[in-house]
Structure formats: structure tokens, C-alpha cells
N, C-alpha and C positions, 0 to 999 in steps of 0.2 A: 393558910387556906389550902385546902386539898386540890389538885390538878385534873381536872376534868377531860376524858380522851372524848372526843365526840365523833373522830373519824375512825375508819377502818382496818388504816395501816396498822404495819407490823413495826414490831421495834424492838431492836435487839436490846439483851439486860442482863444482867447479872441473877441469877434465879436466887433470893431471900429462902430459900427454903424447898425442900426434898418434893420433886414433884415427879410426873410421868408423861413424858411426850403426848400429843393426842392423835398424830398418826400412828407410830410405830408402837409404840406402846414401852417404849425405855425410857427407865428409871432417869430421872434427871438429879444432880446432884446440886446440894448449896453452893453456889460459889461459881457453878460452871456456869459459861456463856449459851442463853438460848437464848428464842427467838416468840414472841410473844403478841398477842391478837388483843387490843386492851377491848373492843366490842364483847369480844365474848370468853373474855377474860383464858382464853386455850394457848398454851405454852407448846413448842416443838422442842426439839433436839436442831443441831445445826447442819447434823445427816441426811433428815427428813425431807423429803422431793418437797415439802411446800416450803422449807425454807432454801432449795436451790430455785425453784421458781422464783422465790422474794428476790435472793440475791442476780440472778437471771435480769430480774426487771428493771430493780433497783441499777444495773450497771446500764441497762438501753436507755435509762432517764436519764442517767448521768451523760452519757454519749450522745444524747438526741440535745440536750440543753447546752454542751459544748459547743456543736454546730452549729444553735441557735445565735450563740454570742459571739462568733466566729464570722457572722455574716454582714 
């Protein structure tokens, strides 16, 4: 059965196949690690300011949920 994204997040992947960033507009290779919108199916490079935003974020969740469990 196929896997259904129903949310927004990003998730990082392994790229199946020769694509092109959709901010900066670089060539993505097979194989290489990018960074990926399953909504609207738009792949990044891992240079790309929206994937230092993801990771930006992705680490204050990690750090705000430490605290949480901390307390």
C-alpha cells in the first residue's frame, strides 16, 4: 500500500532521480541528500535558506521538547 503525506513537513531524502532545487535553482543529483515538501511535492538543495530555516527549526523543537522532559 502506498504512504500517504498528509502533512506539510519537510523530510529529508535521498533524491531517486536528477532534479533542480526550487529556490536556487541547482541541478540536484541522484543520490545526493536533499530536502523535500511531500504537499507540494518541491525538492531543495541542503544550501538553500529554506532548508537552513527547516534545520533552524527542526533543532529549537528538538531543544524546546528537551526542556519539556526535563521538567
Amino acid at each position: 500500500m502506498r504512504k500517504r503525506y498528509f502533512n506539510q513537513d519537510f523530510k529529508t531524502i535521498i533524491a531517486k532521480f536528477d532534479s533542480i532545487c526550487a529556490e536556487t535553482g541547482k541541478p540536484l543529483k541522484k543520490g545526493e541528500q536533499i530536502l523535500w515538501k511531500p504537499g507540494t511535492r518541491e525538492v531543495y538543495s541542503l544550501d538553500s535558506g529554506t532548508a537552513t530555516v527547516f534545520r533552524n527549526a527542526k533543532f529549537d523543537e528538538e531543544i524546546l521538547m528537551e526542556k519539556n522532559y526535563n521538567n
